[in-house]
Jmol script that loads the backbone (N, CA, C; Angstrom):
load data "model"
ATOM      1  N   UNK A   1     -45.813 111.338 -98.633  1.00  0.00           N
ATOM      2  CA  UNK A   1     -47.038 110.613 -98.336  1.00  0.00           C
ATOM      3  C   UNK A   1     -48.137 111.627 -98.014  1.00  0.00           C
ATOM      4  N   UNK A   2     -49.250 111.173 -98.485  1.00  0.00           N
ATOM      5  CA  UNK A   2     -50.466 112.158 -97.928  1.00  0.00           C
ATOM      6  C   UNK A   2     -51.251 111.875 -96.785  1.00  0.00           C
ATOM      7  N   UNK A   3     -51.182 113.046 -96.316  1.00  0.00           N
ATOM      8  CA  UNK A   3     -52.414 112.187 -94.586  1.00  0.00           C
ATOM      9  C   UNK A   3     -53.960 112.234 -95.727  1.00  0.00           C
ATOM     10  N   UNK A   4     -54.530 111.247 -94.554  1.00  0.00           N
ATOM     11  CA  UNK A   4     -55.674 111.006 -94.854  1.00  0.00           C
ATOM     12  C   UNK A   4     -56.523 112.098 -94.794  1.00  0.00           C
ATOM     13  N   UNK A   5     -56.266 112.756 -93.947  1.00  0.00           N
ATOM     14  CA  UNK A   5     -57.014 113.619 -94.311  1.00  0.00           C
ATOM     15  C   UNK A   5     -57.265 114.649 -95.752  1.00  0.00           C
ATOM     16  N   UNK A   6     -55.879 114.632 -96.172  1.00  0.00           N
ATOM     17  CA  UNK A   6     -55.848 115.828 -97.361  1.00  0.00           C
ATOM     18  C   UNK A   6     -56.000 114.435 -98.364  1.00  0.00           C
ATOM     19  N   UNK A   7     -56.223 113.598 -98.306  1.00  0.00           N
ATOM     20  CA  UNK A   7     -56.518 112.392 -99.350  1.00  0.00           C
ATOM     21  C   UNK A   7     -57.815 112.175 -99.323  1.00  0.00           C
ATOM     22  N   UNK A   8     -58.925 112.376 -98.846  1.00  0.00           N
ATOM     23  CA  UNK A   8     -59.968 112.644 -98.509  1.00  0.00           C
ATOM     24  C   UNK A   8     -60.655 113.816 -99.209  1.00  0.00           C
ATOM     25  N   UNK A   9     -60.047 115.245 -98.762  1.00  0.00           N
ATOM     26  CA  UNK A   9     -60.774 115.867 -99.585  1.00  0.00           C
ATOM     27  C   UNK A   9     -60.309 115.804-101.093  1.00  0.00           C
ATOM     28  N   UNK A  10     -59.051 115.219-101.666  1.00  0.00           N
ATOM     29  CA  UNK A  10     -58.671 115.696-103.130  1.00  0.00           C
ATOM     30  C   UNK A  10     -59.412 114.558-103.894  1.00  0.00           C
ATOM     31  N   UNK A  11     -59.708 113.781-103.415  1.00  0.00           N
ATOM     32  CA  UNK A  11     -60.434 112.549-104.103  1.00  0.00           C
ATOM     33  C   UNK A  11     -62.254 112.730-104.034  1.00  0.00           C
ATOM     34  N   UNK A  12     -62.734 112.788-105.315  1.00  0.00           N
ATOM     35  CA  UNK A  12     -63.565 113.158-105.208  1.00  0.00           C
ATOM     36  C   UNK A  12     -65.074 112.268-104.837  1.00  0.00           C
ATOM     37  N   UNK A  13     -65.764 111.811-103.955  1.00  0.00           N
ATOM     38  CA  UNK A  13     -66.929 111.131-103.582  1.00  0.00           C
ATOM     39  C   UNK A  13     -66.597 110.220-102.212  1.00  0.00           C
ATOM     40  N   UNK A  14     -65.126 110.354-102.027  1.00  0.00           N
ATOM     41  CA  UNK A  14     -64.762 109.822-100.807  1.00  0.00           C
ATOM     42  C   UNK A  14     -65.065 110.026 -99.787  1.00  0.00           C
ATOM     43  N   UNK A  15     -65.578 108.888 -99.015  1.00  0.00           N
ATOM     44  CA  UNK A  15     -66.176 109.314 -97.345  1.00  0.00           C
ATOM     45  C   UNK A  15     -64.929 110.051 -96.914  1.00  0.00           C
ATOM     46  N   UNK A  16     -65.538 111.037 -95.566  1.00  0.00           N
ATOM     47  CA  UNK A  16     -64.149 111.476 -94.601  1.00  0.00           C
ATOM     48  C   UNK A  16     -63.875 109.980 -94.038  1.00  0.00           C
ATOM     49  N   UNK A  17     -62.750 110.708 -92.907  1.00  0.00           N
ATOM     50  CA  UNK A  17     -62.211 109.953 -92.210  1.00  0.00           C
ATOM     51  C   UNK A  17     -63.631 109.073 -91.334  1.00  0.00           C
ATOM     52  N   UNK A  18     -63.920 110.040 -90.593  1.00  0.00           N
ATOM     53  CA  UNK A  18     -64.981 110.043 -89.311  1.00  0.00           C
ATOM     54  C   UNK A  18     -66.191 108.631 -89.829  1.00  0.00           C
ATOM     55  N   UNK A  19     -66.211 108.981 -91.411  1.00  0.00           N
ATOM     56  CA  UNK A  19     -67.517 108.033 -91.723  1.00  0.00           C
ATOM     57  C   UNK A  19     -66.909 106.353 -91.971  1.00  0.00           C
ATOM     58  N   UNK A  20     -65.627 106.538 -92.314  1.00  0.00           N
ATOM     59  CA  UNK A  20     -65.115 105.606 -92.622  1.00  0.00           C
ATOM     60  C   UNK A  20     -65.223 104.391 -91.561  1.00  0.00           C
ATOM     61  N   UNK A  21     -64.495 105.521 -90.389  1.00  0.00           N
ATOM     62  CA  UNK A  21     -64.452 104.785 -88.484  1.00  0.00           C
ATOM     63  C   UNK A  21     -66.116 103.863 -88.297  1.00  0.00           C
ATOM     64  N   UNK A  22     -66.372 105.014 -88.390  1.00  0.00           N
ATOM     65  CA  UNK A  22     -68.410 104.607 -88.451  1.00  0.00           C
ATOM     66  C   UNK A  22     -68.600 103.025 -89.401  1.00  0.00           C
ATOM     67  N   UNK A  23     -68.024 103.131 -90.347  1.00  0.00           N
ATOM     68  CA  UNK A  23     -68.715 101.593 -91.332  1.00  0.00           C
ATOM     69  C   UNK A  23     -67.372 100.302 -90.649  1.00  0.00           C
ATOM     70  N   UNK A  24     -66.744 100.683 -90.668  1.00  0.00           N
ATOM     71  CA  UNK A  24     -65.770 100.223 -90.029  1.00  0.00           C
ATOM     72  C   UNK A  24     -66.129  99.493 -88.684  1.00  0.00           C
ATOM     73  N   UNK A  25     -65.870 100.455 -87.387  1.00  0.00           N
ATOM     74  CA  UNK A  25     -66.622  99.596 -85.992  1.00  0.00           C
ATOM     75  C   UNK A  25     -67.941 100.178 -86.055  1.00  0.00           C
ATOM     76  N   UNK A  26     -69.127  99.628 -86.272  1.00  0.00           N
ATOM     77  CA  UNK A  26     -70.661  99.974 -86.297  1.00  0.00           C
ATOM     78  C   UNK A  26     -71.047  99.956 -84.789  1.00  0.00           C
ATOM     79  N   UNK A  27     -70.377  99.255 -83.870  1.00  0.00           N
ATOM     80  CA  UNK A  27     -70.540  98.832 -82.256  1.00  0.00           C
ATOM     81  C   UNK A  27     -70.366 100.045 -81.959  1.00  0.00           C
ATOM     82  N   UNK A  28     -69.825 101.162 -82.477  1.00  0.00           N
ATOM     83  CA  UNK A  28     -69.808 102.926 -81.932  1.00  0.00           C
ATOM     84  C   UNK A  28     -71.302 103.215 -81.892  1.00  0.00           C
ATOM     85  N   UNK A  29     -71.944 103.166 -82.935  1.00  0.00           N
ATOM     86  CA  UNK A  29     -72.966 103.819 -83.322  1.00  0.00           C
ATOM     87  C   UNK A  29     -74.240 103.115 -81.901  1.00  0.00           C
ATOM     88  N   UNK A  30     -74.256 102.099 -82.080  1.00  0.00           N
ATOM     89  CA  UNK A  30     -74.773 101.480 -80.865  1.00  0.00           C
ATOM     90  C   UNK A  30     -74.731 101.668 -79.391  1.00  0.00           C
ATOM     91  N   UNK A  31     -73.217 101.696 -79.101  1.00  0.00           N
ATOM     92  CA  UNK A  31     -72.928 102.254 -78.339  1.00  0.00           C
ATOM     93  C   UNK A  31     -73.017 103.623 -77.507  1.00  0.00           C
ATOM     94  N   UNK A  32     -72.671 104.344 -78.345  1.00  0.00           N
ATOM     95  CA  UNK A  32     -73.063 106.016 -78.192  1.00  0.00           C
ATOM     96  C   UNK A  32     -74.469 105.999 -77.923  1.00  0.00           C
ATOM     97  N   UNK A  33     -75.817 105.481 -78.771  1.00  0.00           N
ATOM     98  CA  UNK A  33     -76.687 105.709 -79.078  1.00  0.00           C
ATOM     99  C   UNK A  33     -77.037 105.163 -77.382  1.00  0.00           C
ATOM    100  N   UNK A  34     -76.681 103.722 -76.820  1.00  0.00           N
ATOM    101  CA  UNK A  34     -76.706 103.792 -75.354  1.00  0.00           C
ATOM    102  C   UNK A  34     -75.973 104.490 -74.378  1.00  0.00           C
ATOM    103  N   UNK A  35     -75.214 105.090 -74.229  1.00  0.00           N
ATOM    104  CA  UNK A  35     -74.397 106.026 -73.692  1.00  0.00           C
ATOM    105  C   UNK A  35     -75.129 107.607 -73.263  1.00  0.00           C
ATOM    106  N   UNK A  36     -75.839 107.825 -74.358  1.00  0.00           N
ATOM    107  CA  UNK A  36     -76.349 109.420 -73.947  1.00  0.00           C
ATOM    108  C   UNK A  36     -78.198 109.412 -74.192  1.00  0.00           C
ATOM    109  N   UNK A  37     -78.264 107.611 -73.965  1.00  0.00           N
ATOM    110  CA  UNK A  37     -80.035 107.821 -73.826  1.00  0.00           C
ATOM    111  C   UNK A  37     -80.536 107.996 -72.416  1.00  0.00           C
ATOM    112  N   UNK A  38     -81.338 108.803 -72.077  1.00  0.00           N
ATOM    113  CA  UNK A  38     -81.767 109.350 -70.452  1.00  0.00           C
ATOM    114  C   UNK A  38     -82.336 108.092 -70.057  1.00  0.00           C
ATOM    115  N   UNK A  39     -82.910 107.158 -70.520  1.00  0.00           N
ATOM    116  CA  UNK A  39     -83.033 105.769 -70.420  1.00  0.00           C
ATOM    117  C   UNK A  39     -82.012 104.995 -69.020  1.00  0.00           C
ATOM    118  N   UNK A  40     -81.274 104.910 -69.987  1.00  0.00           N
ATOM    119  CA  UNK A  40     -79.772 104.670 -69.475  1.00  0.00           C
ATOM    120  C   UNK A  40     -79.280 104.635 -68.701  1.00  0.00           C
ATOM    121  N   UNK A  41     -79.373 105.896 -68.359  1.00  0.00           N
ATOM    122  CA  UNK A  41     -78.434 107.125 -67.817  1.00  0.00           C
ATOM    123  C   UNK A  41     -78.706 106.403 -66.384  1.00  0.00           C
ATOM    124  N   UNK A  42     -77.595 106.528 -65.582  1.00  0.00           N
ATOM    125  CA  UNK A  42     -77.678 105.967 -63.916  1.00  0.00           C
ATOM    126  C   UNK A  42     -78.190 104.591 -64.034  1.00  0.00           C
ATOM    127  N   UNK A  43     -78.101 103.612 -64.846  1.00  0.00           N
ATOM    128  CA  UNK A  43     -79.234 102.581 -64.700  1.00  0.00           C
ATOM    129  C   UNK A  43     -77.910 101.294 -64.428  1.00  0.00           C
ATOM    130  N   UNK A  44     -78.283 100.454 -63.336  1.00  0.00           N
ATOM    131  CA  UNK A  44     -77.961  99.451 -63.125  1.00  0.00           C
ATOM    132  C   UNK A  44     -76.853  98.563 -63.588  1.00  0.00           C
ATOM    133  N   UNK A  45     -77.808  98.398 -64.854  1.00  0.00           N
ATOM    134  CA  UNK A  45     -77.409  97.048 -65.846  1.00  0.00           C
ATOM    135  C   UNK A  45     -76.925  97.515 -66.966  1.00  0.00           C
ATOM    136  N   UNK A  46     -76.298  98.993 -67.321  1.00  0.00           N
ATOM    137  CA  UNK A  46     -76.215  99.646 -68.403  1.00  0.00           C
ATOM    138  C   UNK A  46     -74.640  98.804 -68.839  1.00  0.00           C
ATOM    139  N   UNK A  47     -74.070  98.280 -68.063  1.00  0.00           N
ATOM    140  CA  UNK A  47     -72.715  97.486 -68.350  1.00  0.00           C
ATOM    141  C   UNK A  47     -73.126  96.326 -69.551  1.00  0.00           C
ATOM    142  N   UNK A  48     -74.237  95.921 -68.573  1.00  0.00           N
ATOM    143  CA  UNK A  48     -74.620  94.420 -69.449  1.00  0.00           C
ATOM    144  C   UNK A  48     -75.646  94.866 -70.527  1.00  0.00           C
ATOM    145  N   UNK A  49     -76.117  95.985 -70.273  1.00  0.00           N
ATOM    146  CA  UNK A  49     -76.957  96.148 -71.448  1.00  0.00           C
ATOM    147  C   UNK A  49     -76.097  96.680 -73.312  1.00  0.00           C
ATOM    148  N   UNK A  50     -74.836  97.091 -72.471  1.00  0.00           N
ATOM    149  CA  UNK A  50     -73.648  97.444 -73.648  1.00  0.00           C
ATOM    150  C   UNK A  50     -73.026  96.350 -74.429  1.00  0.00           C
ATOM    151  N   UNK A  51     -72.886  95.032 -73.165  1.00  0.00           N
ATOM    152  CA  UNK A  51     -72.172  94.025 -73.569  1.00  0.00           C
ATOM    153  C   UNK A  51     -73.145  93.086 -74.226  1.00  0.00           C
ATOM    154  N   UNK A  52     -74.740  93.221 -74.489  1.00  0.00           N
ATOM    155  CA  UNK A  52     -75.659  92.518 -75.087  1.00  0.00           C
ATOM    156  C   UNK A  52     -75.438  93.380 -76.254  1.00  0.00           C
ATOM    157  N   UNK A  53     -75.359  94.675 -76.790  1.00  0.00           N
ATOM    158  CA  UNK A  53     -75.469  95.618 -77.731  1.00  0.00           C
ATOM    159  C   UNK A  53     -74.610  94.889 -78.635  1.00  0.00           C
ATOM    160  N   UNK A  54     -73.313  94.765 -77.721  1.00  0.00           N
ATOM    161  CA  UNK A  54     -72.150  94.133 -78.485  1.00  0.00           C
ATOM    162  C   UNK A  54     -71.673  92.559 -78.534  1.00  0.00           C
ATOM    163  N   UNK A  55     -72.843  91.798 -78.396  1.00  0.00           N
ATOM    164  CA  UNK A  55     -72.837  90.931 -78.975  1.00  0.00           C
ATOM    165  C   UNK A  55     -71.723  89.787 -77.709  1.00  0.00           C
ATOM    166  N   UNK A  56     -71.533  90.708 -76.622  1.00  0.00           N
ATOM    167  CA  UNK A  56     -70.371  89.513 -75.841  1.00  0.00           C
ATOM    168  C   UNK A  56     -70.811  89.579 -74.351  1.00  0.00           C
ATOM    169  N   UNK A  57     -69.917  89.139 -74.122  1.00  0.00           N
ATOM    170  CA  UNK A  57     -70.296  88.521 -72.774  1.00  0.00           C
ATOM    171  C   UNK A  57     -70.203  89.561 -71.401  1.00  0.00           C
ATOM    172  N   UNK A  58     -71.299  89.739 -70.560  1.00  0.00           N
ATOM    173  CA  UNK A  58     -71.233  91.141 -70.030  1.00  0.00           C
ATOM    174  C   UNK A  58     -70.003  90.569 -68.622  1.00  0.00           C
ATOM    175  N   UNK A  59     -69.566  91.959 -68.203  1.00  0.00           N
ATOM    176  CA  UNK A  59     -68.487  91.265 -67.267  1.00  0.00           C
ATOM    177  C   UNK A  59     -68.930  92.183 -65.723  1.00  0.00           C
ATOM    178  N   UNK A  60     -68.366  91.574 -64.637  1.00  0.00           N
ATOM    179  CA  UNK A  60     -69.122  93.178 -63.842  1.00  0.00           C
ATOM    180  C   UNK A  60     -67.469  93.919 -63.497  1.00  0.00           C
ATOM    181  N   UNK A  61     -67.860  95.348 -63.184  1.00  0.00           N
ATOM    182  CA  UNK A  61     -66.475  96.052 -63.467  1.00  0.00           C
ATOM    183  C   UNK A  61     -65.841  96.020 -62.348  1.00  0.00           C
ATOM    184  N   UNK A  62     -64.784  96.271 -61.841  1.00  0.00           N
ATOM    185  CA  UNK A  62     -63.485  96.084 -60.373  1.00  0.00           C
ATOM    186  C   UNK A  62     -64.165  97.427 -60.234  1.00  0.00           C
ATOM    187  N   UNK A  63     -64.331  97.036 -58.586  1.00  0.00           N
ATOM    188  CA  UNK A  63     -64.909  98.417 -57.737  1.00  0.00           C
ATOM    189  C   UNK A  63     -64.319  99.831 -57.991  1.00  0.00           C
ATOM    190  N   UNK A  64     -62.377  99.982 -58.249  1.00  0.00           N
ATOM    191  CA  UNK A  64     -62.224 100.998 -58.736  1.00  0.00           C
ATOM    192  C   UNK A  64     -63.014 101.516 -59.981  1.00  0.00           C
ATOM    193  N   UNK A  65     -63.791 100.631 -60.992  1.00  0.00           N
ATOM    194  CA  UNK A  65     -64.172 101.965 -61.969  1.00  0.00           C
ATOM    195  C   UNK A  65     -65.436 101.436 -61.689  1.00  0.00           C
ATOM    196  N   UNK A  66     -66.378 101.606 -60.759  1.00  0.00           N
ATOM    197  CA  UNK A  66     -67.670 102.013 -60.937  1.00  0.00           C
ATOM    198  C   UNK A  66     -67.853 103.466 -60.983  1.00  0.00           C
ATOM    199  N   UNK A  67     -69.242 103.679 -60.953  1.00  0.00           N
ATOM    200  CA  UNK A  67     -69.344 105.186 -60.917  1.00  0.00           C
ATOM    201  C   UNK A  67     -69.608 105.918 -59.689  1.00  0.00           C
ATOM    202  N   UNK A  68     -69.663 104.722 -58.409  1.00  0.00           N
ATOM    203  CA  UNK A  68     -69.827 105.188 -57.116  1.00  0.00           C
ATOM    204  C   UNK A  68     -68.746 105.474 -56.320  1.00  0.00           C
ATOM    205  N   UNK A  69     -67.611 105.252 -56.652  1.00  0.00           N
ATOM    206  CA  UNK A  69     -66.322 104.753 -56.509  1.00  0.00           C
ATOM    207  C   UNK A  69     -65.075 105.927 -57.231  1.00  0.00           C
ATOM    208  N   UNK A  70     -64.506 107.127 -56.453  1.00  0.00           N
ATOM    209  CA  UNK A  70     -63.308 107.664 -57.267  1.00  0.00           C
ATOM    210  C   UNK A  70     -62.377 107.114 -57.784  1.00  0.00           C
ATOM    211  N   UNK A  71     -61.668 107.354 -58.871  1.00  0.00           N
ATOM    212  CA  UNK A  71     -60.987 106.457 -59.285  1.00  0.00           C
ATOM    213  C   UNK A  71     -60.023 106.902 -60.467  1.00  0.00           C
TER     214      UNK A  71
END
end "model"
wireframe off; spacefill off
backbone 0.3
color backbone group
């Protein structure tokens, strides 16, 4: 069997792997794009502003994983 990866490059015009993931879940691209905007960054509502990105229902997180909170 061939990994995908070496099936990738021998085939010629084929996306990599990486782009594939990308068309595949598009909610990355969104995501990320909120994740490392200085916007963002430390802000409040950035939970619910992810879970509007993605189309569902925002939830609030169990005190162990906030970011004020070790964990």
């Amino acid at each position: 069997m061939v990994e995908s990866t070496e099936m990738s490059q021998s085939i010629p015009h084929r996306p990599t792997d990486d782009r594939i993931e990308l068309a595949t879940y598009p909610e990355t691209v969104a995501l990320t794009g909120l994740f490392v905007s200085p916007h963002w960054r430390d802000h409040n509502d950035l939970n619910a502003e992810a879970a509007h990105r993605s189309a569902i229902e925002a939830h609030v997180l169990p005190p162990d994983l906030t970011p004020d909170q070790p964990g």
